[in-house]
N, C-alpha and C positions, 0 to 999 in steps of 0.2 A: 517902788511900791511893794509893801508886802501883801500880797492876798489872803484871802479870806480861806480858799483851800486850795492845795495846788497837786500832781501827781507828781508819785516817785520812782524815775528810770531808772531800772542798775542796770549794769553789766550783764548780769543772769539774764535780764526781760531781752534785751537784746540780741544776745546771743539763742535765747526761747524763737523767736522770733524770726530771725535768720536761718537757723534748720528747719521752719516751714517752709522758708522762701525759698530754701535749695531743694528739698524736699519734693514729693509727687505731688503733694496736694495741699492745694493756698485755699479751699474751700470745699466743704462738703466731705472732709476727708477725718482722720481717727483721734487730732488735737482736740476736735472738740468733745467726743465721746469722753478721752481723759480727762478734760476739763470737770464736763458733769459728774462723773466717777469721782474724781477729787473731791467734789463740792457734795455730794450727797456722803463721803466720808465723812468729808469734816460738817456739814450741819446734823446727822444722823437722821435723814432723810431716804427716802427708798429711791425716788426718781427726780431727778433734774432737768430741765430741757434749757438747752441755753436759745438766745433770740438776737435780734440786732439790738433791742436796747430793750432797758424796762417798760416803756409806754406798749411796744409791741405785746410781752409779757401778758401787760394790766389786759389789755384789748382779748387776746387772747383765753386770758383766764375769766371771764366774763364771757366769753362764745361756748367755752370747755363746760363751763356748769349753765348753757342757754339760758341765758338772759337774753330777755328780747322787747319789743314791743309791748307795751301792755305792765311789763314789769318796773318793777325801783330798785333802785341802787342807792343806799346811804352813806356816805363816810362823809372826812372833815375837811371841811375849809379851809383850813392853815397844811396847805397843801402846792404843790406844783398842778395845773391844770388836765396834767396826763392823768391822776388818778379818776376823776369825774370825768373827764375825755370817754373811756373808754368805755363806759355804758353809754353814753352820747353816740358813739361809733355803732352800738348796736339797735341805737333807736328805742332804748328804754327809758325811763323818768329819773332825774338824780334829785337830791336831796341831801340838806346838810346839816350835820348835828354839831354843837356847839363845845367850844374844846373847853379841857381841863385846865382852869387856871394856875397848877402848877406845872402839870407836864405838858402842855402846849396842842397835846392827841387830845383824839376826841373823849368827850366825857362820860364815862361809863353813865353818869347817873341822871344825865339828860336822857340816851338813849334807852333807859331802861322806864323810864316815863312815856316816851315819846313811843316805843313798841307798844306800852299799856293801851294809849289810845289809838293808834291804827289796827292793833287787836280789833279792838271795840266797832273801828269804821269800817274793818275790811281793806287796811293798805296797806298792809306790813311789807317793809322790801322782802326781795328777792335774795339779794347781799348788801352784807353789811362790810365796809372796805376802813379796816381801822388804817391810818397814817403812824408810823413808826416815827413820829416827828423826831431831826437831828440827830435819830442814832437810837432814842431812849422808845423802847418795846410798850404798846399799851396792855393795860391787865387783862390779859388773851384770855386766864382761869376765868375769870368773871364774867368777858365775853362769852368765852365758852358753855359758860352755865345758860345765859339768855339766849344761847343758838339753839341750845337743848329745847328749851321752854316754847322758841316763838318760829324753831324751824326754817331761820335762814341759815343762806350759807354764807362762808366766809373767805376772803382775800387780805391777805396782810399784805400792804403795800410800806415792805421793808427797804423801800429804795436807801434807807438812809440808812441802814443797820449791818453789813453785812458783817461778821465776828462777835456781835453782841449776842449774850446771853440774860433765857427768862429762867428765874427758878434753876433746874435743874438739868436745861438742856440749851441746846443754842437757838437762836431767832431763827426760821429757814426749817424745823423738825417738823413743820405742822402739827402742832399733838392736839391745840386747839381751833387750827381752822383747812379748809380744803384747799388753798395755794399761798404760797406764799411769792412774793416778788421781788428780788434786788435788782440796782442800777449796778453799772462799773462805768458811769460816765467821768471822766477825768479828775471832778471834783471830789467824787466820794472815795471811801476807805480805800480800793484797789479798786483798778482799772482795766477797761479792755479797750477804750477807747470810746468806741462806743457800744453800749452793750446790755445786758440784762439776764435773768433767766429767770424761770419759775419754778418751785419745788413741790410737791405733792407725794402724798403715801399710796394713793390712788392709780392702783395700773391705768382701771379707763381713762380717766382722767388724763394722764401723763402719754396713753398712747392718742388722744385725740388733742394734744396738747401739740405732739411732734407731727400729728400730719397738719394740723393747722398751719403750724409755722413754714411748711412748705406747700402749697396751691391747694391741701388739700387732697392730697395723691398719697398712694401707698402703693407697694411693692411686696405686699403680705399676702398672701392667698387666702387665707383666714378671714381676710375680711374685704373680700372683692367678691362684688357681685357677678362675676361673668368668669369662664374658665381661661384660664393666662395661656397666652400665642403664641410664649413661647420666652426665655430667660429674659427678654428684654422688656417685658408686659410688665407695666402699673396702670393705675386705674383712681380716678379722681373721685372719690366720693363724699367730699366736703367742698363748700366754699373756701378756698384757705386763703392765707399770704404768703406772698415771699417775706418771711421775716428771721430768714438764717443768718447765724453768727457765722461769723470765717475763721477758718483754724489758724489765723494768722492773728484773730482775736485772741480766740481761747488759749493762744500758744501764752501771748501777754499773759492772760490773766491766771495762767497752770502758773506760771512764776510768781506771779505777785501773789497768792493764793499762799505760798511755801513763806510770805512775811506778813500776813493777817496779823497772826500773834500778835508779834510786835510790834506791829502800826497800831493794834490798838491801844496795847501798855504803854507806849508812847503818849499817843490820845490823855491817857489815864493821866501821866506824871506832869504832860502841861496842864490841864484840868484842875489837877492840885496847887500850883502855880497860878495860875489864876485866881481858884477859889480865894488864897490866902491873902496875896496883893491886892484885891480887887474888894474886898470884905466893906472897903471904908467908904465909898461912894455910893451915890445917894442911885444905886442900880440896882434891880435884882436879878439875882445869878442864878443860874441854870438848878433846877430841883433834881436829884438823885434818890430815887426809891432803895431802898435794903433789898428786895425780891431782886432785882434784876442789873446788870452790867450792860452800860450802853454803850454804842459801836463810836458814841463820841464822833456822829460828822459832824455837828457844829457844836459852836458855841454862843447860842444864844443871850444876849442881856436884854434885860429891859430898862429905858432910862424913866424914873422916877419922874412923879411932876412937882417934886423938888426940886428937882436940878435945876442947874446953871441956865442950861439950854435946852431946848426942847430935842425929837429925835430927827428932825431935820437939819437943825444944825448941826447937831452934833457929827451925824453923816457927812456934811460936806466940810466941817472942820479936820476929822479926822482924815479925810481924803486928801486935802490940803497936806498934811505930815506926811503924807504914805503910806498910812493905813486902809488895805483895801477891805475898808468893812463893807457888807451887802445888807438885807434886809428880806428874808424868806419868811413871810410869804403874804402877798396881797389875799386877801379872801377871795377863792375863785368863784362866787357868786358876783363879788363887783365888778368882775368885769365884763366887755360892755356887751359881748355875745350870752352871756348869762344873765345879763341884763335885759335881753330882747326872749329871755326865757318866761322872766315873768320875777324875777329876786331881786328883791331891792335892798340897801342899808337898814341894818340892822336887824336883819336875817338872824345872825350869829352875835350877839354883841360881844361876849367876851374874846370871841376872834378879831374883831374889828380894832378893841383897847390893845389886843396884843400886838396888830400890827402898827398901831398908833407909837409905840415905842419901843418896837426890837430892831436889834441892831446883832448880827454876826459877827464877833471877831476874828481872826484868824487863828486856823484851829487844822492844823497838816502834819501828820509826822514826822517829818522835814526840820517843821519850823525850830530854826537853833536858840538857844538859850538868849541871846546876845540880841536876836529880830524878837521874842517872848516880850522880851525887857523892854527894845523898845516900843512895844507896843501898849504897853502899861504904862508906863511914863505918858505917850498921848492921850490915851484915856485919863489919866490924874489932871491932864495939864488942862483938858477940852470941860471935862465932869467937877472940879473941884471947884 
């Protein structure tokens, strides 16, 4: 079976790896500081907090800017459930805006209606949580303008993007929102195994970011309310979680951090291959805006209602070859807990046609010319 996306071990991650395990410290210890330090180089960001994974992250960055009861949280549907999860976790109202029929993220120009009349009602979110669908960045500048106007805040939930660049800087700067979020779970660009972190320009922000991520506790005197007993004195003055990454994470992902680059020029050059092979079937292929360079996690199609086969068949035909295509993402209002929210079909319809016929192919920096090929040849033989 070829998969849809898979991680890539070297020697380096391994060896990264093994000097934590020989090392003083497999958690809690200075891997991960270098981790973040790396990661706020390379996105041109001020602070980094890493976590156990992205959901933590989202949860987290929703407690960072209080959101609470009483409040909303909007982003898209064409999403993994952790993103809408984690205003759920805080006991606020979710809601969802209906995506872009080219880039798949939410649509700037519904939500820019849809703020006119909550204006008007009195129910404007709190945050607005764009989805960086498959790697490709939504138009932050634009958003950025209607945060200005309507005064929410903002969370990029870039799980899917981390190397991608908007305009003139990379995904992960905040220039146009107050955190941003990446996964490093095994399927996206690099890996920690399991993992995430959040980035923000935001001192408070980012220091109530780090005591979240651990119970809540701080070791600062600056900001403890009682006089310290003495070197060993901290002082819990948040709700937090345990949501620490291990420097046996970060060691991974300091290495695989050093081939970004080229994972994603890789990403690029099968993308071009695709494009060109794939032109003639009765699909539509992934939209690439001029503004912006996407981190290329997947590679979304859609099958035509032309085709041969509908995208149910097509899914289990192409599985039948070895092709492990997937299908991201169910709209997370259909499912049946968000069903018991109050949201029914056709909530979102243009998210609902997009899951009616996308299909993921395989799309790994790995993937060799020779598995490329035959991947294409199933698609021709299934779609033609």
């Amino acid at each position: 079976m070829i998969p849809y996306g898979r991680q890539d071990i070297a020697e380096a991650d391994l060896d990264a790896v093994n000097a934590v395990l020989l090392g003083d410290f497999i958690t809690q210890g200075p891997a991960i500081r270098g981790f973040e330090q790396d990661l706020e180089a390379y996105c041109g960001v001020r602070h980094v907090i890493a976590m156990s994974s992205a959901t933590a992250a989202l949860h987290l960055a929703c407690l960072a800017l209080d959101l609470g009861p009483g409040d909303r949280l909007w982003t898209s549907p064409n999403t993994f459930v952790a993103s809408s999860n984690a205003a759920l976790y805080c006991g606020a109202d979710v809601d969802f805006i209906d995506i872009d029929p080219q880039t798949y993220g939410m649509c700037l120009d519904e939500l820019e209606t849809r703020l006119a009349a909550a204006e008007r009602d009195g129910t404007l979110p709190k945050i607005v949580m764009p989805v960086h669908f498959a790697g490709q960045p939504c138009d932050m500048e634009r958003l950025g303008r209607l945060r200005e106007q309507y005064g929410f805040r903002v969370i990029e939930d870039a799980s899917h993007c981390i190397g991608g660049d908007y305009r003139d800087g990379k995904i992960g700067n905040c220039a146009y929102s107050d955190i941003t979020v990446f996964s490093f779970h095994p399927v996206k660009i690099i890996t920690t195994a399991e993992g995430g972190v959040a980035t923000t320009n935001d001192a408070e922000l980012a220091a109530r970011l780090n005591r979240l991520r651990t119970h809540g506790i701080t070791r600062d005197p600056a900001q403890m309310k009682g006089t310290p007993h003495g070197g060993w004195y901290y002082e819990q003055i948040d709700l937090g979680y345990n949501y620490r990454i291990t420097d046996i994470q970060a060691a991974l992902g300091r290495s695989q951090l050093t081939r970004l680059d080229s994972y994603i020029d890789t990403r690029h050059a099968l993308r071009e291959v695709y494009d060109a092979r794939l032109a003639d079937l009765p699909i539509t292929l992934p939209y690439q805006p001029a503004f912006q360079r996407s981190g290329l996690h997947l590679y979304p199609i859609l099958i035509n209602d032309d085709a041969p086969v509908d995208r149910a068949e097509a899914f289990d035909r192409l599985r039948g070859l070895g092709i492990g295509v997937n299908v991201l993402y169910i709209p997370v209002y259909l499912q049946p807990y968000y069903a018991g929210l109050g949201f029914k079909p056709g909530h979102c319809p243009r998210a609902e046609d997009y899951y009616r016929r996308m299909l993921a192919i395989p799309m790994y920096a790995t993937l060799s010319a020779e598995d490329q090929a035959t991947v294409i040849e199933a698609l021709h033989k299934v779609l033609s």
